[in-house]
C-alpha positions, 0 to 999 in steps of 0.5 A: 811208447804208448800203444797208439805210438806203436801202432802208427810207428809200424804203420808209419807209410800208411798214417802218413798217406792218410794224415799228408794226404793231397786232400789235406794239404789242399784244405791246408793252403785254402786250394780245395775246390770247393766242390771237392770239401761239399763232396767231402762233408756230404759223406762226413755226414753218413760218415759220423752218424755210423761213428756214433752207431760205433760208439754206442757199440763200444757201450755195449761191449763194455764190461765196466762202468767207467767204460760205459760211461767213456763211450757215453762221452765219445758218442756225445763228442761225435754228435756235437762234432756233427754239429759243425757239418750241419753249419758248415753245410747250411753255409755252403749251401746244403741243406739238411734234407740233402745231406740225408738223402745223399747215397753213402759212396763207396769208400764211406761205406767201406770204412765205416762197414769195417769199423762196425765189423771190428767191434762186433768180431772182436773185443773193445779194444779191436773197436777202439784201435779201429776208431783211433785212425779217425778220433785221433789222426783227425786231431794230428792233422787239426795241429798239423794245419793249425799254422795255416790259419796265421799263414793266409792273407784276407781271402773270401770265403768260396761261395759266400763272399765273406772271409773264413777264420783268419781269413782262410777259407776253411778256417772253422774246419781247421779250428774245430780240429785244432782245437782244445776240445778236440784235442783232449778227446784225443789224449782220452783216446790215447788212454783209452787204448792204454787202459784197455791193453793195461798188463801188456800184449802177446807179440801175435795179439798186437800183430793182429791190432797193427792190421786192424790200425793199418787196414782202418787208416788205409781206409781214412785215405781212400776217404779223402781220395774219394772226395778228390775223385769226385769232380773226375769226369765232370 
């Protein structure tokens, strides 16, 4: 196996809960309360702009040129992925300036705070390997969902009256991360991982990297988690 099918084998109880996780589910069937996906794009916004800061980390702790120039890409890809949350934020109502404004929660600060702590402490690879739960997984989830796009009827799209990709509410979400862009960002980062543990690694340091993956996918369901509780109480 590959370092990354490694990684998620030792994790396996903590990769499903991320990857199966309610939220995702919910988004999958259509069901998401709409305030719970504006909650949830509101912090994938804070979210993604610490993921480019984390990209341009990995710039920076690179020792070769095709390293560099992988960052160089990644961060490009994030920004263009920010793109489709301004759209899809315009579309439901929020604009630019609100997402800005908007105060990073608790679970959004907590993921991205240790991403960034993993790639100053450590090595690229440590930062790599902190990064796959949310460059990769979000791909597995995309082709996990991507069925659920033939599977629904001629329903509206909340809060806009028109009907969403293949008439599911969140089709361009499900879309944007099943698609083939997305997707082969992910195989890069899959060799990436392997490039950067090429000649092997000792049984305590791939311990030590079973921990940051476990601890960083952990993390990702307490991200979903957050965006379901946000309507607790209200």
């Amino acid at each position: 196996m590959n370092l990354f099918e490694t990684l998620k084998d030792r994790c396996r109880p903590e990769w499903e809960a991320y990857t199966r996780h309610e939220f995702v589910e919910e988004l999958g069937s259509g069901t998401l309360p709409l305030e719970v996906f504006r909650d949830y794009l509101i912090q994938d916004f804070h979210f993604l702009v610490q993921f480019a800061r984390a990209n341009a980390l990995a710039a920076f702790k690179s020792r070769t040129l095709a390293d560099i120039t992988a960052a160089h890409q990644a961060t490009g890809a994030i920004l263009a992925e920010t793109e489709l949350h301004l759209r899809l934020t315009e579309r439901w109502g929020i604009p630019r300036a609100t997402l800005e404004a908007a105060a990073e929660k608790q679970a959004t600060v907590a993921y991205t705070r240790y991403v960034l702590d993993c790639g100053m402490v450590g090595d690229l690879l440590d930062l790599h390997v902190a990064l796959a739960p949310c460059t990769i997984g979000y791909a597995e989830i995309g082709a996990h969902l991507q069925p659920r796009l033939t599977e629904r009827g001629s329903t509206e799209e909340p809060g806009t009256g028109e009907r969403g990709r293949a008439g599911h509410p969140y089709g361009e979400w499900i879309a944007e991360y099943s698609g083939a862009e997305f997707t082969a960002a992910s195989r890069a980062a899959i060799a990436q991982l392997d490039v950067l543990s090429g000649g092997g690694l000792t049984d305590r340091r791939l311990d030590e990297l079973t921990e940051v993956f476990r601890t960083a996918t952990r993390l990702e369901a307490d991200f979903w988690q957050q965006a379901l509780d946000s309507t607790v109480g209200r």
